[in-house]
mmCIF file of the N, C-alpha and C atoms, coordinates in Angstrom:
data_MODEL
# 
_entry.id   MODEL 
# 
loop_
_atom_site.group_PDB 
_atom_site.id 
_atom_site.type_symbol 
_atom_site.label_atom_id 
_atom_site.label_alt_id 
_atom_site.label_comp_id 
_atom_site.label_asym_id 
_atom_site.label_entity_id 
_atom_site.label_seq_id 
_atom_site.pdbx_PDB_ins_code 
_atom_site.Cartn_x 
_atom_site.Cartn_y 
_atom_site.Cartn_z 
_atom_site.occupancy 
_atom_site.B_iso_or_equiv 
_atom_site.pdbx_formal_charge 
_atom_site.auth_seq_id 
_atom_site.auth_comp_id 
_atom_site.auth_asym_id 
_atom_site.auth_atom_id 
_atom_site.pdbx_PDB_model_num 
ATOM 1   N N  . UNK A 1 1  ? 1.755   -1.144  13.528  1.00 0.00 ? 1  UNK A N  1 
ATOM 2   C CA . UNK A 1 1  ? 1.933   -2.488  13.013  1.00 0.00 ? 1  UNK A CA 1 
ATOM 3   C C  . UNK A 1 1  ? 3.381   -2.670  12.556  1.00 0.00 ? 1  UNK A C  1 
ATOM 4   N N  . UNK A 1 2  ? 4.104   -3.804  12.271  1.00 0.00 ? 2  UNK A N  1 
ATOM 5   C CA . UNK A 1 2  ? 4.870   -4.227  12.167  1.00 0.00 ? 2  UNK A CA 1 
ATOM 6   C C  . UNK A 1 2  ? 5.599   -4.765  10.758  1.00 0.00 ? 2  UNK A C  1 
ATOM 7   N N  . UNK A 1 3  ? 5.769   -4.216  10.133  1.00 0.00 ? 3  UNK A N  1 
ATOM 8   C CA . UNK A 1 3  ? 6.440   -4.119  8.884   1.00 0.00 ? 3  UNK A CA 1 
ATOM 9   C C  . UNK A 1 3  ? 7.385   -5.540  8.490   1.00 0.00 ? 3  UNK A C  1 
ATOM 10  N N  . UNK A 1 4  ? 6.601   -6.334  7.654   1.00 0.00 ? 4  UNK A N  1 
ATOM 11  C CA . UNK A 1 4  ? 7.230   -7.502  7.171   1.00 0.00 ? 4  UNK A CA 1 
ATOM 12  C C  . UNK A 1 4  ? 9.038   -7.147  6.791   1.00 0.00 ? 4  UNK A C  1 
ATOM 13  N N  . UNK A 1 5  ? 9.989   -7.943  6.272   1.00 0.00 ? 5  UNK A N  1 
ATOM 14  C CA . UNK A 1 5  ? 10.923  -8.036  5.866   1.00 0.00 ? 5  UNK A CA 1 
ATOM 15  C C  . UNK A 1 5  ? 10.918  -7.653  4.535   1.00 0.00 ? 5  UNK A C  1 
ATOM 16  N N  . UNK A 1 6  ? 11.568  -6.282  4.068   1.00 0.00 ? 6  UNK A N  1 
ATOM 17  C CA . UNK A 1 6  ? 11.450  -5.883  2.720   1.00 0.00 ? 6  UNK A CA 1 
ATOM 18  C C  . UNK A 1 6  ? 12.126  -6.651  2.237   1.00 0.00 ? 6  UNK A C  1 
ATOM 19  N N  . UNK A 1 7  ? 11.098  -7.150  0.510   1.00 0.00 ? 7  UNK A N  1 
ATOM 20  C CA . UNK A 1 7  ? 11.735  -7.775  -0.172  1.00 0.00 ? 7  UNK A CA 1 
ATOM 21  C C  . UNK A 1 7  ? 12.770  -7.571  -1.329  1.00 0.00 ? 7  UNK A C  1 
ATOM 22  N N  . UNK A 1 8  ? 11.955  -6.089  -1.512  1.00 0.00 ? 8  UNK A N  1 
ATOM 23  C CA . UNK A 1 8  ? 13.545  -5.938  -2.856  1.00 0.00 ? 8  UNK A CA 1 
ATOM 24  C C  . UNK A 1 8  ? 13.140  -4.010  -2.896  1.00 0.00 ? 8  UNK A C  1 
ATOM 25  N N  . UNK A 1 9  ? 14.443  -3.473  -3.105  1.00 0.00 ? 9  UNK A N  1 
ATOM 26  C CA . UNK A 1 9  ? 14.404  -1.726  -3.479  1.00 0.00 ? 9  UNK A CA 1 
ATOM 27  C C  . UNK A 1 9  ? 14.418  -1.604  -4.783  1.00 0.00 ? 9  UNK A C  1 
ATOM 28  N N  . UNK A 1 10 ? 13.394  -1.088  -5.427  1.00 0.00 ? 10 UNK A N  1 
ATOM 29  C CA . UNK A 1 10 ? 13.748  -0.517  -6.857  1.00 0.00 ? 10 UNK A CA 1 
ATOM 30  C C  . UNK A 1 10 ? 15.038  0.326   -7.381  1.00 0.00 ? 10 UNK A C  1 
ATOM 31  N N  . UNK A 1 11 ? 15.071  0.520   -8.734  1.00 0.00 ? 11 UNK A N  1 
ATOM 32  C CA . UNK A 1 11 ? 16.230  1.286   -8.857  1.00 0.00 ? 11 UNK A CA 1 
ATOM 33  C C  . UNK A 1 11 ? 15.428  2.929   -8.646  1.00 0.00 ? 11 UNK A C  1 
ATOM 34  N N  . UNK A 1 12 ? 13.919  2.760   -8.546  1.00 0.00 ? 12 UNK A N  1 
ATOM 35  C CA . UNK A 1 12 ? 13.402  4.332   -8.413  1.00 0.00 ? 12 UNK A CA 1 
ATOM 36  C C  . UNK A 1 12 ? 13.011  4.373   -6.511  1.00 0.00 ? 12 UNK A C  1 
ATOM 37  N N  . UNK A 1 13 ? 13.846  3.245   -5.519  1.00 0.00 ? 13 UNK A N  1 
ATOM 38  C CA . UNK A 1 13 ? 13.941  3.173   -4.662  1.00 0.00 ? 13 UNK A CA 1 
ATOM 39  C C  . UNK A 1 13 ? 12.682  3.459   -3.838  1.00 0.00 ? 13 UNK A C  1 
ATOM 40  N N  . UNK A 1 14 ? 11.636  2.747   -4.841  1.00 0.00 ? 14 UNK A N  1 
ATOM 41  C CA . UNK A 1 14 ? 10.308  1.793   -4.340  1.00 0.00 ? 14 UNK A CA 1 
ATOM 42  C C  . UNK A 1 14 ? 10.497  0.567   -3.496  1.00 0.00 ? 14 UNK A C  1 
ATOM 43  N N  . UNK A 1 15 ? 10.017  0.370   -2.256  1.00 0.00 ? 15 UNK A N  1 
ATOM 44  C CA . UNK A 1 15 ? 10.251  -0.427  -1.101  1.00 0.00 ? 15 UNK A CA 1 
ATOM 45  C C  . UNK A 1 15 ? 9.211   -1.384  -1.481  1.00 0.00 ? 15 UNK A C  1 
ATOM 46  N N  . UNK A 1 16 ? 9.633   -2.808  -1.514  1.00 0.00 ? 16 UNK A N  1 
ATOM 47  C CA . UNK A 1 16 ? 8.547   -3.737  -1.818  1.00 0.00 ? 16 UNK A CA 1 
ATOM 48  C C  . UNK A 1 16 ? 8.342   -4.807  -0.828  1.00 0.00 ? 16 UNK A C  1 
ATOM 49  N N  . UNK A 1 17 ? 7.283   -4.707  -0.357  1.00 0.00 ? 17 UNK A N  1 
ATOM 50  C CA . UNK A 1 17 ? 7.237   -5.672  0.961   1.00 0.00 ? 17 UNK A CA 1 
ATOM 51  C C  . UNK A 1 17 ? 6.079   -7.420  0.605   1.00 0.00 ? 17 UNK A C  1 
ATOM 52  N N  . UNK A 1 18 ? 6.357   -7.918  1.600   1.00 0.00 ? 18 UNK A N  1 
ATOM 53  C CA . UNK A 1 18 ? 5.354   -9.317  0.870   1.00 0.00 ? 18 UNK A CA 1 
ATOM 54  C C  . UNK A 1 18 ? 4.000   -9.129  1.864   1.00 0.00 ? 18 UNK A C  1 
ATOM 55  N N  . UNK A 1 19 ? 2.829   -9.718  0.837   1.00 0.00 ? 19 UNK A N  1 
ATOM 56  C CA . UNK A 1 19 ? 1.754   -9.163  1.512   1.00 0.00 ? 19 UNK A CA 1 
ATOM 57  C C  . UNK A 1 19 ? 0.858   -10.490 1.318   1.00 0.00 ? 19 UNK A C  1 
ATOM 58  N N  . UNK A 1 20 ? -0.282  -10.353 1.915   1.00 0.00 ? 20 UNK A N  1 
ATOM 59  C CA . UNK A 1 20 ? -1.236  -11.526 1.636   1.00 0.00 ? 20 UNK A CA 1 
ATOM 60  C C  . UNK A 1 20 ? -2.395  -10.937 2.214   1.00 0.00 ? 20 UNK A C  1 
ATOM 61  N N  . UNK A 1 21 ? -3.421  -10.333 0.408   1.00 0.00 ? 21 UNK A N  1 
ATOM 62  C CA . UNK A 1 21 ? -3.933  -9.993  1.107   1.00 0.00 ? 21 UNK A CA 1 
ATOM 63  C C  . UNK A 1 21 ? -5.304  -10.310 0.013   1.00 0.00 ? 21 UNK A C  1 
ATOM 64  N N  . UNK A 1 22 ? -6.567  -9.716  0.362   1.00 0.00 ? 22 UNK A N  1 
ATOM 65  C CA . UNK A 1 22 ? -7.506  -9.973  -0.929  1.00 0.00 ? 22 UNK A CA 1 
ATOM 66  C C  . UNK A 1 22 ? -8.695  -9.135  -0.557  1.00 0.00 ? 22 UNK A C  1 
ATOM 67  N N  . UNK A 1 23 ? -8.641  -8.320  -1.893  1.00 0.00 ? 23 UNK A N  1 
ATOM 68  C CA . UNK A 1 23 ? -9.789  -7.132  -1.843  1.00 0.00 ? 23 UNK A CA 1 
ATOM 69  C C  . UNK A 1 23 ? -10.349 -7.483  -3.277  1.00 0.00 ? 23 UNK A C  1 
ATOM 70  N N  . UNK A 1 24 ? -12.298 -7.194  -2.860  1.00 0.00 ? 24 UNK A N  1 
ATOM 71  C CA . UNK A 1 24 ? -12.753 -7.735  -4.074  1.00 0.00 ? 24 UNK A CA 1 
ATOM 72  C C  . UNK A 1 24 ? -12.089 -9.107  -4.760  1.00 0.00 ? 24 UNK A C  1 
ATOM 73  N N  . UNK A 1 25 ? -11.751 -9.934  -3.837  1.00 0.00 ? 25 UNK A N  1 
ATOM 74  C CA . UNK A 1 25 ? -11.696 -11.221 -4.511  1.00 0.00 ? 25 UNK A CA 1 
ATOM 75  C C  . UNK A 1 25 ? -10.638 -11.501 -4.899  1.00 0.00 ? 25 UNK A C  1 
ATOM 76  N N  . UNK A 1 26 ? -9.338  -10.505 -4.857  1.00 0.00 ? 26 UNK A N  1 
ATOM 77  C CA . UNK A 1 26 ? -8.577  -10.384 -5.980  1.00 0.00 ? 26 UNK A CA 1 
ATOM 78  C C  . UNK A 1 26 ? -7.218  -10.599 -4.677  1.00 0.00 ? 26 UNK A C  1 
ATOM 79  N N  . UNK A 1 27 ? -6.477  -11.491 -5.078  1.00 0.00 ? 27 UNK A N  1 
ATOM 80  C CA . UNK A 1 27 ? -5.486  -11.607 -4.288  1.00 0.00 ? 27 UNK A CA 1 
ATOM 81  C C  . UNK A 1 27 ? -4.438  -10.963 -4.468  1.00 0.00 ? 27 UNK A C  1 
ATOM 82  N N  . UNK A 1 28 ? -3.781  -9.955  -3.750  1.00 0.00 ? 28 UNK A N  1 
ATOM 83  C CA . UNK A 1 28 ? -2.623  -9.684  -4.171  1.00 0.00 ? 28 UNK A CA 1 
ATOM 84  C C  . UNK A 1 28 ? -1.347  -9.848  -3.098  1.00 0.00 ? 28 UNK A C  1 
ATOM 85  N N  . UNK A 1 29 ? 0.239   -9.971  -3.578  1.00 0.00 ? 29 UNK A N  1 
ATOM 86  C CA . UNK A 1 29 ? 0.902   -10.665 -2.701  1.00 0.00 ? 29 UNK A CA 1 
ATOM 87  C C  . UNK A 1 29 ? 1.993   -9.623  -2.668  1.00 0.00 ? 29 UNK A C  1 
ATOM 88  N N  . UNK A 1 30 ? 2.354   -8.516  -3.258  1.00 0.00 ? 30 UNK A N  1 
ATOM 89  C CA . UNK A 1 30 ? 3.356   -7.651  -2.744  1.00 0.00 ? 30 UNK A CA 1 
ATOM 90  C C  . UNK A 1 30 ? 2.702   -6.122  -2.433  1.00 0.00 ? 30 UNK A C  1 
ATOM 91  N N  . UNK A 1 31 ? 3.267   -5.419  -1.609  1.00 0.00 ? 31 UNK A N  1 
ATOM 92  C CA . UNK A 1 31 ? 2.948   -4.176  -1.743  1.00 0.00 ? 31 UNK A CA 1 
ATOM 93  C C  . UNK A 1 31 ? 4.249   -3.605  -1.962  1.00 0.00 ? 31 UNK A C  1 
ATOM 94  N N  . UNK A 1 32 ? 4.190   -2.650  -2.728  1.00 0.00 ? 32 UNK A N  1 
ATOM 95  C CA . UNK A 1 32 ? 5.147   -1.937  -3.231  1.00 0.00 ? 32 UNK A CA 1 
ATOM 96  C C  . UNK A 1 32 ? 4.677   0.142   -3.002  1.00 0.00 ? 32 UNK A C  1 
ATOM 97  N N  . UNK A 1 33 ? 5.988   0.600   -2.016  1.00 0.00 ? 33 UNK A N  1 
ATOM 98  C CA . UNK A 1 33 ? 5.557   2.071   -1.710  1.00 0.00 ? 33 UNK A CA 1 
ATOM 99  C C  . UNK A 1 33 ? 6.596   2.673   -2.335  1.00 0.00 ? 33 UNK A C  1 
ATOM 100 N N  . UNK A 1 34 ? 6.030   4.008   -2.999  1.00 0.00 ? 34 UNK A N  1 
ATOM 101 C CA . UNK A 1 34 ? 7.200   5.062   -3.785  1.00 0.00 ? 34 UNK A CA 1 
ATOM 102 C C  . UNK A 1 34 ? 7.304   6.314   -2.600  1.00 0.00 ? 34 UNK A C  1 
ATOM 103 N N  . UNK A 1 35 ? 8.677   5.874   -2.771  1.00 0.00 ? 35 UNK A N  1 
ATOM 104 C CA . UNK A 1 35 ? 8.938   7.271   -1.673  1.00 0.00 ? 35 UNK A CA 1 
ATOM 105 C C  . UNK A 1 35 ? 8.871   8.638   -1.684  1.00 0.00 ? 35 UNK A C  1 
ATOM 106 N N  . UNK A 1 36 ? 7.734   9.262   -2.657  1.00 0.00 ? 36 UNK A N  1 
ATOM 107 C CA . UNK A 1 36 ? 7.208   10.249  -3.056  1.00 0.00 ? 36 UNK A CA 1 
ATOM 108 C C  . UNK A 1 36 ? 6.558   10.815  -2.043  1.00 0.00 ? 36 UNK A C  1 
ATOM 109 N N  . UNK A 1 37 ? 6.257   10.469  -0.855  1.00 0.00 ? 37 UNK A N  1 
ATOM 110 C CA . UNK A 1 37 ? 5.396   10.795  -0.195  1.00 0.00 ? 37 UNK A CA 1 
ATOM 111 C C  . UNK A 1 37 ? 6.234   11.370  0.791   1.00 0.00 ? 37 UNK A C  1 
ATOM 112 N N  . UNK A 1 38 ? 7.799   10.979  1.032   1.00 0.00 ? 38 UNK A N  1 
ATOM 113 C CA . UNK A 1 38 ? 8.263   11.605  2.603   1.00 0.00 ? 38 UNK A CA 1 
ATOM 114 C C  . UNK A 1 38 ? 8.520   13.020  1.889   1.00 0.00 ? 38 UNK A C  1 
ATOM 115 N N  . UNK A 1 39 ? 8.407   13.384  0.470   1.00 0.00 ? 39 UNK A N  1 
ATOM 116 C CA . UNK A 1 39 ? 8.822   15.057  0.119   1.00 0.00 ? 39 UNK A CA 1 
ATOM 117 C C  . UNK A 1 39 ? 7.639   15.990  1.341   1.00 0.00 ? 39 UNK A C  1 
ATOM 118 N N  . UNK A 1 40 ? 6.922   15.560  1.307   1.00 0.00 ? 40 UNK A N  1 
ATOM 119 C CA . UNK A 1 40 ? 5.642   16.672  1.899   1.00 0.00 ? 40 UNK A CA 1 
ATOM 120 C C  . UNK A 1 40 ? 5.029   15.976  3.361   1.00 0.00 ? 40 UNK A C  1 
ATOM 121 N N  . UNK A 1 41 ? 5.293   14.954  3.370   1.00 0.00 ? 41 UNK A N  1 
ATOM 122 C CA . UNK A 1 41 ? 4.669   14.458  4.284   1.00 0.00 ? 41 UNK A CA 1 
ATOM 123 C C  . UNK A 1 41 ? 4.648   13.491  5.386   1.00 0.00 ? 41 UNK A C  1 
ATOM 124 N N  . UNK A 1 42 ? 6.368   13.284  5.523   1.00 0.00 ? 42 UNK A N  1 
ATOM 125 C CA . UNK A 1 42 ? 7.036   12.475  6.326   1.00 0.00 ? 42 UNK A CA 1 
ATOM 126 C C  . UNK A 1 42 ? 6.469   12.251  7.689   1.00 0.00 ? 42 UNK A C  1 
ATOM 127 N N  . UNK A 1 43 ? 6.272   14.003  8.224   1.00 0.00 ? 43 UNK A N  1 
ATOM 128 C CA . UNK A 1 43 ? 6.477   14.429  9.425   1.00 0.00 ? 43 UNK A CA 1 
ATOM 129 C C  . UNK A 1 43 ? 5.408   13.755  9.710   1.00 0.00 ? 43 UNK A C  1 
ATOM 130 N N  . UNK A 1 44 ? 3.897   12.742  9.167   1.00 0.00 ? 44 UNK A N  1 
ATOM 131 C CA . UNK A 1 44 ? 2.940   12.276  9.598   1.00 0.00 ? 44 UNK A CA 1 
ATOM 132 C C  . UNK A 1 44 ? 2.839   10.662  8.988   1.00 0.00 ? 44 UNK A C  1 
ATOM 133 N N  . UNK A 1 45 ? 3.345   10.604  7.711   1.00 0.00 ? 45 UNK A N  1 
ATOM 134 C CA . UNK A 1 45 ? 2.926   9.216   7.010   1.00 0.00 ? 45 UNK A CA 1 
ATOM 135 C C  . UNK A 1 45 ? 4.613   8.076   7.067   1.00 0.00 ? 45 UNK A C  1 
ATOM 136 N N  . UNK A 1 46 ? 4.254   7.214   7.085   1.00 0.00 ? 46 UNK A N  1 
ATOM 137 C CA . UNK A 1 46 ? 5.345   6.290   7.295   1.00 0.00 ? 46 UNK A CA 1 
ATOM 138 C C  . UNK A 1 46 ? 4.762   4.859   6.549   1.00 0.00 ? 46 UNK A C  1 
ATOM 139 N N  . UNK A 1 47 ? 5.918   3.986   6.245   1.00 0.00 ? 47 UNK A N  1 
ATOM 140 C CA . UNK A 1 47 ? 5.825   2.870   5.738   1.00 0.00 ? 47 UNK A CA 1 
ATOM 141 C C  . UNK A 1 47 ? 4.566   2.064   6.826   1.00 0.00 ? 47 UNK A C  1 
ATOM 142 N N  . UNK A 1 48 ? 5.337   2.185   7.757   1.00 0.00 ? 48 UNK A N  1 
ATOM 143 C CA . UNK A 1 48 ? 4.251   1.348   8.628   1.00 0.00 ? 48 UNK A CA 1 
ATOM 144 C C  . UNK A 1 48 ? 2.424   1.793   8.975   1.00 0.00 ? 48 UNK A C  1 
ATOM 145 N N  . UNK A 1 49 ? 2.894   2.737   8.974   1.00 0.00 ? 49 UNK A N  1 
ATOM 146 C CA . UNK A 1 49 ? 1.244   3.448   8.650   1.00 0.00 ? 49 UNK A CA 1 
ATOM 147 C C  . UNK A 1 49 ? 0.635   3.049   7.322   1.00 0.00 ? 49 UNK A C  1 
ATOM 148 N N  . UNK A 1 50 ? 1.226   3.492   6.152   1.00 0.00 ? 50 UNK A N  1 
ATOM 149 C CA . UNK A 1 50 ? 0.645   2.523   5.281   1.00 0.00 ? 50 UNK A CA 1 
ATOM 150 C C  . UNK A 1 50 ? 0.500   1.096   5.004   1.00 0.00 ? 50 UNK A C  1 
ATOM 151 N N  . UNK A 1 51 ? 1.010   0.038   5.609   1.00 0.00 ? 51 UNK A N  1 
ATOM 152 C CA . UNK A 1 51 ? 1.398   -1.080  6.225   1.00 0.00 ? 51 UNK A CA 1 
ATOM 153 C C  . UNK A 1 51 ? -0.459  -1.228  6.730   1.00 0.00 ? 51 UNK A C  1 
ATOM 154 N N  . UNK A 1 52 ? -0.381  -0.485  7.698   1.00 0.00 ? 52 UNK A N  1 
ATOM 155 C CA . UNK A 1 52 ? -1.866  -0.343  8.884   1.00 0.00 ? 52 UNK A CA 1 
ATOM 156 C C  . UNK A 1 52 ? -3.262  -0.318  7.930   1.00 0.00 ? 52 UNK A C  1 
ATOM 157 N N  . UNK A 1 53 ? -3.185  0.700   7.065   1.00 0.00 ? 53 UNK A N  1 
ATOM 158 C CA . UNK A 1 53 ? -4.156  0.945   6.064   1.00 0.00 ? 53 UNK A CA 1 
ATOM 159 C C  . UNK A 1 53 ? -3.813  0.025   5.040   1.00 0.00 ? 53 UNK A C  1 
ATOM 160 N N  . UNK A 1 54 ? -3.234  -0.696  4.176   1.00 0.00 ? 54 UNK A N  1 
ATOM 161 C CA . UNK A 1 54 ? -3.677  -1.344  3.714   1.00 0.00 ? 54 UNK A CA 1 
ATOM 162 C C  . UNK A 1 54 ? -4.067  -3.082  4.476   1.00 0.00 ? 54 UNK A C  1 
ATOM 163 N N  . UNK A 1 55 ? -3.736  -3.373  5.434   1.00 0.00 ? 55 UNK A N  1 
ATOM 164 C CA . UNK A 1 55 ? -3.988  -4.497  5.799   1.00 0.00 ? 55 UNK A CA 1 
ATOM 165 C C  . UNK A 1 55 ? -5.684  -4.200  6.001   1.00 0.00 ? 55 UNK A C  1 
ATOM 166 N N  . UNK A 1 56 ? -6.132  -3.009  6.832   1.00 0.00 ? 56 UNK A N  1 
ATOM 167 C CA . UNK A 1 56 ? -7.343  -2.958  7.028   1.00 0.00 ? 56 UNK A CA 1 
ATOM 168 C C  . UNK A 1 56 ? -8.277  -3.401  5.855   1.00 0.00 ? 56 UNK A C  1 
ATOM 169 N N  . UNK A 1 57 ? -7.598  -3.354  4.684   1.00 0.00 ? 57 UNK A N  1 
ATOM 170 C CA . UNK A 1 57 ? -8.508  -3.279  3.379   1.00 0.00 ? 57 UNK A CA 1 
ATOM 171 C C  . UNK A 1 57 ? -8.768  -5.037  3.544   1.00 0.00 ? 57 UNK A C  1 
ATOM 172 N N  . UNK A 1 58 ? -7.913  -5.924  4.026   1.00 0.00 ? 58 UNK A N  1 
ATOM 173 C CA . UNK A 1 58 ? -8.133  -7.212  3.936   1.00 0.00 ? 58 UNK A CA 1 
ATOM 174 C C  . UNK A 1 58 ? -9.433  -7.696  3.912   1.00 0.00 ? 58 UNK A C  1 
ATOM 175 N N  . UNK A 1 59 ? -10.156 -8.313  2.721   1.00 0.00 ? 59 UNK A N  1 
ATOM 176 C CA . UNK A 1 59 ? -11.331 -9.840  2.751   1.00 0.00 ? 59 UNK A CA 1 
ATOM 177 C C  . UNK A 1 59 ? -12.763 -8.583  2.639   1.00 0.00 ? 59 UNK A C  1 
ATOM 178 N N  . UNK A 1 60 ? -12.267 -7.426  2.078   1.00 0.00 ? 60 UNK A N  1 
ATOM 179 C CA . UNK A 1 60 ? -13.133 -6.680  2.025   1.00 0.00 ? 60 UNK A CA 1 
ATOM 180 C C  . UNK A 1 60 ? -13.641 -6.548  0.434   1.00 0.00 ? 60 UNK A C  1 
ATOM 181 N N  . UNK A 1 61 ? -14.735 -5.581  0.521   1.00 0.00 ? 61 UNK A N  1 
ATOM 182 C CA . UNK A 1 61 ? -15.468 -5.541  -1.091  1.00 0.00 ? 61 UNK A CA 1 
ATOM 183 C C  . UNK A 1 61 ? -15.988 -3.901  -0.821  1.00 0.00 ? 61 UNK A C  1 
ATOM 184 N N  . UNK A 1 62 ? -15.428 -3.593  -2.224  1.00 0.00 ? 62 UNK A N  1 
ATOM 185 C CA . UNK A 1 62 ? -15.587 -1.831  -2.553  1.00 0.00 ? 62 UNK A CA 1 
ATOM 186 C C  . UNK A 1 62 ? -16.463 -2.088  -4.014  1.00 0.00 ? 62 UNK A C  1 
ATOM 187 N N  . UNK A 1 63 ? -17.543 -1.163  -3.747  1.00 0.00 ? 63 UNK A N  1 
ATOM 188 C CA . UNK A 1 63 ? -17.747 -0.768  -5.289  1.00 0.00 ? 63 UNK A CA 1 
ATOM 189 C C  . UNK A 1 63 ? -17.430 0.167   -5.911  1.00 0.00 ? 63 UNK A C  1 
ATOM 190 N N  . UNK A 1 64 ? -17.224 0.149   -6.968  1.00 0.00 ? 64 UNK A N  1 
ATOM 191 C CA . UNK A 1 64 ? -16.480 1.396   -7.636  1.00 0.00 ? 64 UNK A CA 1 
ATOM 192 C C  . UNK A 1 64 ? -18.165 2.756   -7.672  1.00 0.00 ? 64 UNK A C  1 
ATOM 193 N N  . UNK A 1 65 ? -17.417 3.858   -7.951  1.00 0.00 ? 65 UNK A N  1 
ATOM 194 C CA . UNK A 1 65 ? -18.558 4.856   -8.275  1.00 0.00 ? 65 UNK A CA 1 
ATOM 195 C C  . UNK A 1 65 ? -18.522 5.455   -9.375  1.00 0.00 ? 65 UNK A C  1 
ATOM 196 N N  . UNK A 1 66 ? -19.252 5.857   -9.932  1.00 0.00 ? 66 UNK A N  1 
ATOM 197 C CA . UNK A 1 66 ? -18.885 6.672   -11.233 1.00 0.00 ? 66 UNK A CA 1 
ATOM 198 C C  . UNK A 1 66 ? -17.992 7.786   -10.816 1.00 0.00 ? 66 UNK A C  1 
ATOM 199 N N  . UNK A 1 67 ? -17.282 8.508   -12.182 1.00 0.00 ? 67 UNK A N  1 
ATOM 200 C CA . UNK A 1 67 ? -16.585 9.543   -12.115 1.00 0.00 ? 67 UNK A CA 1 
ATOM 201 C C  . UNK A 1 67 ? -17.170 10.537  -12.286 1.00 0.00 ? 67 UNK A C  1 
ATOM 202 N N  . UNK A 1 68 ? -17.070 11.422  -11.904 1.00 0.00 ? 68 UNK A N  1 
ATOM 203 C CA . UNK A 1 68 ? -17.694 12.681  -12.676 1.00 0.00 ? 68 UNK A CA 1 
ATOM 204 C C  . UNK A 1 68 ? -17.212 13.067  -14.069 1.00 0.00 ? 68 UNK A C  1 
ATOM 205 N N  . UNK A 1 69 ? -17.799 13.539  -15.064 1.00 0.00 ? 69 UNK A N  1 
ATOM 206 C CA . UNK A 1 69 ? -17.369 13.781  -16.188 1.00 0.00 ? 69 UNK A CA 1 
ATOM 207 C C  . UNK A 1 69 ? -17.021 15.436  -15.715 1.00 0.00 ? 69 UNK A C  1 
ATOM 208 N N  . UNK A 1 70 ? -15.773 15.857  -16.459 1.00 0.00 ? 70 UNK A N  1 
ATOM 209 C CA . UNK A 1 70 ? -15.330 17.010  -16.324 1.00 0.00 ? 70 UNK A CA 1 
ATOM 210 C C  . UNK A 1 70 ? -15.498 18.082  -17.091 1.00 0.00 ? 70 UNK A C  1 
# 
């Protein structure tokens, strides 16, 4: 998929892109990714891959589950 026009870099050089999207009802309009993830795991995950997975989440409904107590 195709990666909107980033809208702004953090100073902790979090990539924030514009989104339109609504899970559980709840609209939300930016996604924002921390680049924590290319330390370990570049060689497979990318902006646009996460891009892919969260759009899938679109007009959908999750229920939460309990936690396990520890």
């Amino acid at each position: 998929m195709k990666l909107p026009k980033l809208l702004a870099l953090t100073k902790e050089n979090r990539r924030v892109y514009p989104l339109e999207l609504t899970v559980n009802d709840r609209k939300l309009e930016q996604l924002v990714i921390d680049p924590h993830f290319e330390e370990k795991h570049d060689d497979y995950m990318s902006d646009e891959k996460i891009w892919g997975i969260i759009k899938f989440l679109n007009d959908k409904r999750f229920i939460p589950t309990k936690r396990k107590k520890e």
